[in-house]
Structures are given as C-alpha cells and as structure tokens.
DOLO-617866 format. One record per residue (C-alpha): residue number from 1; residue in three letters; chain; x, y, z. Coordinates in pm, whole numbers, plus 50000, padded with zeros to 5 digits. Each point is the difference from the previous one (the first is absolute). Layout:
NUM|ALA|A|X|Y|Z .
...
This chain:
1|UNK|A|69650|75170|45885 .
2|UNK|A|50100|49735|50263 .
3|UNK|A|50286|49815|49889 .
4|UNK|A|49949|49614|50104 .
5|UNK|A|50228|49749|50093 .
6|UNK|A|49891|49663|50044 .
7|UNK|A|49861|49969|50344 .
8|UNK|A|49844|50356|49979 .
9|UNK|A|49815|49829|49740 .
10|UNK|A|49889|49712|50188 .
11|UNK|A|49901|50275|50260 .
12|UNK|A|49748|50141|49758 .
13|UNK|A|49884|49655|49866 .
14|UNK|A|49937|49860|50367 .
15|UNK|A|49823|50324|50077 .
16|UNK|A|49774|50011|49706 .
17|UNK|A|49913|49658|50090 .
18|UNK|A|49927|50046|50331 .
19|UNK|A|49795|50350|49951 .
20|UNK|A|49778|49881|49682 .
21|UNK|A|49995|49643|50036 .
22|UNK|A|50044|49889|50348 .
23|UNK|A|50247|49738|49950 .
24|UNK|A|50359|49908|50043 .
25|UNK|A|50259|49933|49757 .
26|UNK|A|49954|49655|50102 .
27|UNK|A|49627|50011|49995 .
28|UNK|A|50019|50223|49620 .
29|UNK|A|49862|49787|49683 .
30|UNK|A|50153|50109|49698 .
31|UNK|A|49729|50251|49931 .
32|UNK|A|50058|50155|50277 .
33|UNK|A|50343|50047|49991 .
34|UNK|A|49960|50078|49612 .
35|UNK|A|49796|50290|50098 .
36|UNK|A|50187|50107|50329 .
37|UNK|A|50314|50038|49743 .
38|UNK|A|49754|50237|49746 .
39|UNK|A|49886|50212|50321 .
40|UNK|A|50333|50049|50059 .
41|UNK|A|50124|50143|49646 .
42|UNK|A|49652|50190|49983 .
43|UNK|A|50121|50143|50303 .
44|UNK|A|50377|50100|49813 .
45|UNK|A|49759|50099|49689 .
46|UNK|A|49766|50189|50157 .
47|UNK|A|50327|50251|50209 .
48|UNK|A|50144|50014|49646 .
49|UNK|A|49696|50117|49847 .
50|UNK|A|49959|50314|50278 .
51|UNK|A|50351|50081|49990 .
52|UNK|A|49981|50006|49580 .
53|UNK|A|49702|50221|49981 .
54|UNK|A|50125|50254|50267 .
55|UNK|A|50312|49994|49775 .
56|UNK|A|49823|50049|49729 .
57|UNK|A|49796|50272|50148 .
58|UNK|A|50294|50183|50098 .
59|UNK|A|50157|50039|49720 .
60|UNK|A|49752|50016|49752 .
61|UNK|A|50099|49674|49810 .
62|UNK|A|49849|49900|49691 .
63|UNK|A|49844|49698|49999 .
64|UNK|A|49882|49731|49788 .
65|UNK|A|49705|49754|50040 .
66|UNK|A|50006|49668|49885 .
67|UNK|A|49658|49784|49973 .
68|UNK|A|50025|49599|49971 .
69|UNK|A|49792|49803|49884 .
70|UNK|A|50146|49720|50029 .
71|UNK|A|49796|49701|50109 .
72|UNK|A|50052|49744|50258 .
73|UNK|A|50378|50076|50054 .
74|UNK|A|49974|49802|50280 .
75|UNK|A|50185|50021|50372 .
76|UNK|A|50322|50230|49963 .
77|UNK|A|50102|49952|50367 .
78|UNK|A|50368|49929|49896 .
79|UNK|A|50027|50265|49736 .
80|UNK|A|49840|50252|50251 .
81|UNK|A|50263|49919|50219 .
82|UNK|A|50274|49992|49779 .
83|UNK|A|49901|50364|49872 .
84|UNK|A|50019|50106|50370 .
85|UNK|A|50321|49849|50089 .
86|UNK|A|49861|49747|50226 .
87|UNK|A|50025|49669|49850 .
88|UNK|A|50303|49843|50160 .
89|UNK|A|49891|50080|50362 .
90|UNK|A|49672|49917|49941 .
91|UNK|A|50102|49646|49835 .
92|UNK|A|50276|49956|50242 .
93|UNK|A|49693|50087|50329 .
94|UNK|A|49780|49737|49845 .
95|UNK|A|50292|49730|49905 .
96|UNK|A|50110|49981|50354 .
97|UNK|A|49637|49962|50131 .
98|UNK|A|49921|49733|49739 .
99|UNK|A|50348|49791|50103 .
100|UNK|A|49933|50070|50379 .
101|UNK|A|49765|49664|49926 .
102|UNK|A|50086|49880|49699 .
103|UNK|A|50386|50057|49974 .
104|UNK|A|50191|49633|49970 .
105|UNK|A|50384|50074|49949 .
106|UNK|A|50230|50176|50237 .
107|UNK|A|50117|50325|49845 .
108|UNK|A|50260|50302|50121 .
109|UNK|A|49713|50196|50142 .
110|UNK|A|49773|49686|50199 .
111|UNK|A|50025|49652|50102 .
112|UNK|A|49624|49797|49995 .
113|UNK|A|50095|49799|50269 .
114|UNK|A|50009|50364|50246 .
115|UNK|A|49705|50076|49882 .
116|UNK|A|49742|49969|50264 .
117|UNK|A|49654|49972|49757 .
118|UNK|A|50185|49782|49741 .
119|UNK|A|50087|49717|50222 .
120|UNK|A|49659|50006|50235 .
121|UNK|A|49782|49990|49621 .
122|UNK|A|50282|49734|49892 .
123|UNK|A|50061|49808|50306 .
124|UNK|A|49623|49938|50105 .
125|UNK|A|49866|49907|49644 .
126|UNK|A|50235|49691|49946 .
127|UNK|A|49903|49957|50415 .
128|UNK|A|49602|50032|49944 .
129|UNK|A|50024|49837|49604 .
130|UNK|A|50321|49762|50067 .
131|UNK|A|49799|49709|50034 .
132|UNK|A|49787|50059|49660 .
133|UNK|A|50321|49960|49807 .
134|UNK|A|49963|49692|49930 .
135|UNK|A|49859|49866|49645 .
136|UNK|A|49751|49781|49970 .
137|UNK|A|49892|49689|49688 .
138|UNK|A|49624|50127|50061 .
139|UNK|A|49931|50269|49763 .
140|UNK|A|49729|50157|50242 .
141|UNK|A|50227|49980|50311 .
142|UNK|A|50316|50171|49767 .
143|UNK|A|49769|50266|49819 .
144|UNK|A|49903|50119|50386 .
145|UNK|A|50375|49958|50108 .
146|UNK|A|50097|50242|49691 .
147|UNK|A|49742|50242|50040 .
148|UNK|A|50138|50066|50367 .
149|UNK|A|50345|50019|49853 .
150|UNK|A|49883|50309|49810 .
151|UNK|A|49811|50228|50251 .
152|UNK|A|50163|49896|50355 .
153|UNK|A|50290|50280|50012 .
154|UNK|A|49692|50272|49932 .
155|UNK|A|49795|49775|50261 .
156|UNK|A|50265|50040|50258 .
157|UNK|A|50098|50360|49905 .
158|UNK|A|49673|50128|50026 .
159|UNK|A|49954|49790|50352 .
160|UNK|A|50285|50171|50115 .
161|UNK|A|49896|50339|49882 .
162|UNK|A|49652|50014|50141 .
163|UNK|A|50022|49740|50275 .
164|UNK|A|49810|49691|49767 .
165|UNK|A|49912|49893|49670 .
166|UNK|A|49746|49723|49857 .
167|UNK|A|50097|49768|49713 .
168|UNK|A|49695|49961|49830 .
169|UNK|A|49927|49655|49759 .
170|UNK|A|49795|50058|49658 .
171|UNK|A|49906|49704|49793 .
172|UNK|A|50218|50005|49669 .
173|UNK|A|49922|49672|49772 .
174|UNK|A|50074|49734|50208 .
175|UNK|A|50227|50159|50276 .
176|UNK|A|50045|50322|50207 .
177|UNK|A|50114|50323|49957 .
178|UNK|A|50123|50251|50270 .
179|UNK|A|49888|50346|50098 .
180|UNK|A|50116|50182|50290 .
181|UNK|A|49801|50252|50178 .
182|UNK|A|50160|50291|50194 .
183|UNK|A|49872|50068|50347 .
184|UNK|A|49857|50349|49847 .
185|UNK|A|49745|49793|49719 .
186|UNK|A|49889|49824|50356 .
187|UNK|A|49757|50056|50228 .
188|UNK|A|49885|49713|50297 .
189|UNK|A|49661|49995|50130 .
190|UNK|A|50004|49711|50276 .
191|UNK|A|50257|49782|50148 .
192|UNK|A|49943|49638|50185 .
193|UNK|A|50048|49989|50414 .
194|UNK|A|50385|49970|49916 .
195|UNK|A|49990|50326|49766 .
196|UNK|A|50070|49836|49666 .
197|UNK|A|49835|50178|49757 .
198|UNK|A|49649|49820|49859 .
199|UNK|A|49809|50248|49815 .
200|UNK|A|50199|50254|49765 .
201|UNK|A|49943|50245|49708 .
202|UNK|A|50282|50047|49751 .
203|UNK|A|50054|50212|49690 .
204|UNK|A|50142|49960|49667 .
205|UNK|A|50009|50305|49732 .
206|UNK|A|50075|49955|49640 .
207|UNK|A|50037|50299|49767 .
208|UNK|A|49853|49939|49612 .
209|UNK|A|50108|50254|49730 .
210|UNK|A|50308|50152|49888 .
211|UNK|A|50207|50277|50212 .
212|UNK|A|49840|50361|49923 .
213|UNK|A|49678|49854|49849 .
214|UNK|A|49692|49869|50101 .
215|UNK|A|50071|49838|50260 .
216|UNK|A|49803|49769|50280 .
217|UNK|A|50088|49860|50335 .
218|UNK|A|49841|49695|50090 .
219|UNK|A|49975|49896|50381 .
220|UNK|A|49886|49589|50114 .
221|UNK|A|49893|50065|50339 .
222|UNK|A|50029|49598|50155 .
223|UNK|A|49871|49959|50346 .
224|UNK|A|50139|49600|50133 .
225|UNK|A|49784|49870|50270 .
226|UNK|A|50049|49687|50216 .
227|UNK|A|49667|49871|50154 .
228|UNK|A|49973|49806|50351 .
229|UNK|A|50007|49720|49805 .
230|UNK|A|50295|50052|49802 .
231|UNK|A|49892|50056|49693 .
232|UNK|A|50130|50287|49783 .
233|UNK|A|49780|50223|49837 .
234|UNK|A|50149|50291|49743 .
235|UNK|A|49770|50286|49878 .
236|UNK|A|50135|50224|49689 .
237|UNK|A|49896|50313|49892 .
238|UNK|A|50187|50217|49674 .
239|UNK|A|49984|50384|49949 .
240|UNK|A|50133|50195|49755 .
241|UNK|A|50108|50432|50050 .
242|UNK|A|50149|50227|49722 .
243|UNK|A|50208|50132|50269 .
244|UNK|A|50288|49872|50176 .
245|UNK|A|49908|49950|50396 .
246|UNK|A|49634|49997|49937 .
247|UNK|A|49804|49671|50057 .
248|UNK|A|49728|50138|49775 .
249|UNK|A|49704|49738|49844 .
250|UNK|A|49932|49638|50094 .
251|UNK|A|50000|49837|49655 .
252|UNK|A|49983|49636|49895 .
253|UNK|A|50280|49761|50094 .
254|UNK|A|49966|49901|49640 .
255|UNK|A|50080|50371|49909 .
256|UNK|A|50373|49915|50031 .
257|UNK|A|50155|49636|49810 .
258|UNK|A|50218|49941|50271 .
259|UNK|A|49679|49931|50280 .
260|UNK|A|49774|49916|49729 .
261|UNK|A|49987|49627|50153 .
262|UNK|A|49928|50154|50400 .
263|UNK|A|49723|49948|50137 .
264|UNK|A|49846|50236|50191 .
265|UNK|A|49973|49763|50304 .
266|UNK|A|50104|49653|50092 .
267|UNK|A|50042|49812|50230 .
268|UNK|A|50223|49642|50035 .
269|UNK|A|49798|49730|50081 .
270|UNK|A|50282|49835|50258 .
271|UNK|A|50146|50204|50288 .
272|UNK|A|50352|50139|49906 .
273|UNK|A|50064|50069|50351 .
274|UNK|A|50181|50384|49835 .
275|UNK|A|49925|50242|49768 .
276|UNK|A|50218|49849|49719 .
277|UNK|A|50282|50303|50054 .
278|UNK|A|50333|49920|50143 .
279|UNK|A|50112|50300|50220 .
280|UNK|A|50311|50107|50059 .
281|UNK|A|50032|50247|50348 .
282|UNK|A|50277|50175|50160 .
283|UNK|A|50101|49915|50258 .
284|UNK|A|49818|49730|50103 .
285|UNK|A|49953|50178|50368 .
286|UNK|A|49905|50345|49987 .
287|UNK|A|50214|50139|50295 .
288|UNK|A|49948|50359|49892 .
289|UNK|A|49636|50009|50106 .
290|UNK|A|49844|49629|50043 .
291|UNK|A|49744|50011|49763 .
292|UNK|A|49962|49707|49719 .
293|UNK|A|50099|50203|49749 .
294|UNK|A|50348|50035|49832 .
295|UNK|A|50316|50248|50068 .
296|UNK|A|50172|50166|49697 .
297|UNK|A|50362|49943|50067 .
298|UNK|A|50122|50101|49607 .
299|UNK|A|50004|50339|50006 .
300|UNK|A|50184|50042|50365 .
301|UNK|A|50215|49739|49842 .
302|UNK|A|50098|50172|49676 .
303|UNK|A|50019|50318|50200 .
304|UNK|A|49878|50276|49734 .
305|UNK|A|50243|50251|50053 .
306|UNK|A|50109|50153|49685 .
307|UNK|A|50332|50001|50142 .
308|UNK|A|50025|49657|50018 .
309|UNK|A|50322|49856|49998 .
310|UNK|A|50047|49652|49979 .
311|UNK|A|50326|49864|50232 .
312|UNK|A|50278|49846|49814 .
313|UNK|A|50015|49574|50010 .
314|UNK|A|50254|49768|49963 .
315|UNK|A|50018|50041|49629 .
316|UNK|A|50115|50386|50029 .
317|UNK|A|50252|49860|50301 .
C-alpha cells in the first residue's frame, strides 16, 4: 500500500476533486472535500482488501466473519484513517489548505502576509466594505451595516473564485439580512445597452431531514426582472427532489417555513432603477476576453499545486 506523506496526500485529494466533482480546492465546499478525503481511504481500503484475500487464499487462512448490527454509527472518516495509517497526512493536507485563507499568525512553516490569496481576499474586503464600517444610532441602518459585516469575506471570496458574487437582501423583522449567491446558483437572461445585467434567474437549495435518512432537497428558482420602466418584478417558484442534484417537483412556496411569506409574483409599485442585488465582479474590465462577465482570479492566485510552498516573510527573517 502507498505510503503518503503530506503533499502526496493533497495530490490524491485535489485529484479526487477534480475527477468526481469538478472543482478546485478553492472552489471544494466541505462536502466535497469530506467526501474527496473518503474516496481516497476507500481507495487505501479497497488495495488492502485484494491484497488480504489473495493472502488469505494463498495460504489457506482461517477466517472469521463478523456481522454488525450496529445502527447509525455514524461517519468514521477519522477512525478509517487512523486504522490505515493515514491520519496525520491527511489532517496535515487539509490544515494547510484551510490556513492558505484563513491562517492569521506567522508560524515556522508560512507567513500570511506572502501569501498571495490571503492578502487579495483580505486586502479587497476592508477596500470594497471599508466604508460600511461605520456604526450607525438608526437601528435599521446598523442591522443592514451588521448583516454585511457577517457575509462580505464569503461575498468577496466567492467573487474572486468565480469571477462575481451577488449579495442578496431578505426582509428579517424590521431590517435586512444578507445572502450571497455564487456565480454557479446564477444564470442572466438580458442585459441593458451598457451590458448590466436586467433580467436574471438564481437558485437557492435547502436540504430538510437528517444525514442518512429521508431526506429532501428543496430548490427556489427566483427570476429578477427590470421593466423599461424601472420597475422590478420577482417571480418564485419551489421544488422539492429526494435526490441530491435533482430539481424534481414544483411544490408550494408554502411547502417550506422559510418562503412561506413569498409570493409567487410581485412586482414594486415604484421603479428601483436595479434588481435589489449588489454585485460584486472581478475585475471590473474583463481583459481576458471583453465580454461583461467576470474573470476568476482566486484559483490562479492560490495556485493549487499540492506542492505549494509558501515563501518565508519577515517574521521567519
């Protein structure tokens, strides 16, 4: 059996990714990367297993069969690594990825201020958010100003990543709440003579039940259109699949508590002038092929290499 070191690890991670999922590291959610890492010890498992029966085989072993019936024992991705050796390269492959973004103090091993993704994620949210850092005496204004606060690092990451992102408002008691909405969950339909976007469709799944039960994935397909007059008019529709990646039903908004209160259709009686989502793009000219759409510069920044090797900073000077 192969024996890993840490970046042969990452090797394997990256390529799982990549071959079953069609993603990055950078682009990876967590189930994703969860089940990149079990692909990769079923892999290890499954070598084992041949090479133990052909043992086994060979020299007429006895052998004794064990049947659990245990219920519900839940995810062993750790033990199943542990049992196979593989723990500490595996943790030590995912650790690095996770503090490629997220790592704050300088260590032996990396400095954050080398790092190329950390300072373009860190450096352009306090440039594109500075300004809403101020607090404000109006409860409305400061319950807007704190919902930013908590989403505009994803916002910006996930600009970067796939070239924009939308902050999206929802009505929470009597201020605003914050959704973003990857460039993937987007899809625009028309633009306006100076291609800004004026008629898009966007999705948002939601997953009811517990893990390895029923379980049902909700999509609320929202198409925002701006008339010639201005006026914003937002369509909803809800369905509802038993399996992951499946758009399945249409089913009543009502079906699910959190769009209970949607209505189908509506339309604001003044003209916004927008379709009520901030956008964030990047860059703000496309100079890789002109069009209006964004440029992903994350992942070229991160540069997923499994033999990444952060340089040294001042602090390891």
């Amino acid at each position: 059996m192969e024996k890993f070191t840490k970046n042969s690890m990452k090797q394997a991670i990256s390529d799982k990714l990549s071959l079953n999922f069609g993603c990055t590291v950078e682009e990876a959610t967590d189930a994703n990367m969860m089940k990149a890492c079990a692909m990769v010890l079923r892999d290890q498992m499954s070598i084992q297993a041949v090479e133990t029966r052909r043992k086994v085989r060979k020299k007429q072993l006895k052998q004794v069969h064990y049947m659990s019936l245990e219920f519900l024992m839940g995810r062993s991705l750790m033990k199943n690594a542990y049992n196979l050796g593989v723990l500490q390269p595996m943790r030590e492959a995912v650790r690095e990825w996770f503090r490629l973004y997220y790592h704050r103090e300088a260590s032996e091993e990396s400095d954050p201020c080398q790092q190329i993704a950390y300072t373009i994620v860190h450096k352009l949210t306090k440039t594109a958010f500075g300004e809403y850092k101020s607090a404000s005496d109006d409860g409305f204004a400061q319950g807007a100003l704190e919902g930013l606060d908590r989403v505009k690092k994803k916002a910006m990451q996930l600009a970067l990543i796939g070239g924009e992102a939308w902050l999206k408002p929802a009505p929470v008691g009597e201020g605003f709440t914050f959704s973003v909405v990857s460039r993937d969950n987007v899809l625009i339909f028309g633009r306006d003579s100076g291609g800004q976007p004026v008629d898009i469709g966007t999705t948002e799944c939601t997953v009811e039940g517990r893990y390895n039960a029923a379980q049902s994935w909700y999509t609320l397909l929202e198409r925002r259109t701006l008339g010639a007059d201005g006026r914003l008019t937002i369509r909803n529709l809800l369905y509802c699949s038993s399996m992951q990646g499946s758009l399945g039903q249409r089913v009543p908004l009502a079906a699910l508590a959190r769009y209970e209160a949607l209505p189908e259709e509506y339309t604001f009686p003044e003209p916004l002038g927008g379709l009520g989502l901030a956008r964030l793009i990047t860059p703000l000219e496309n100079c890789v092929d002109g069009s209006p759409d964004g440029v992903s510069v994350y992942a070229p920044a991160v540069g997923a290499d499994p033999q990444h090797r952060p340089q040294r900073g001042p602090a390891q000077r």
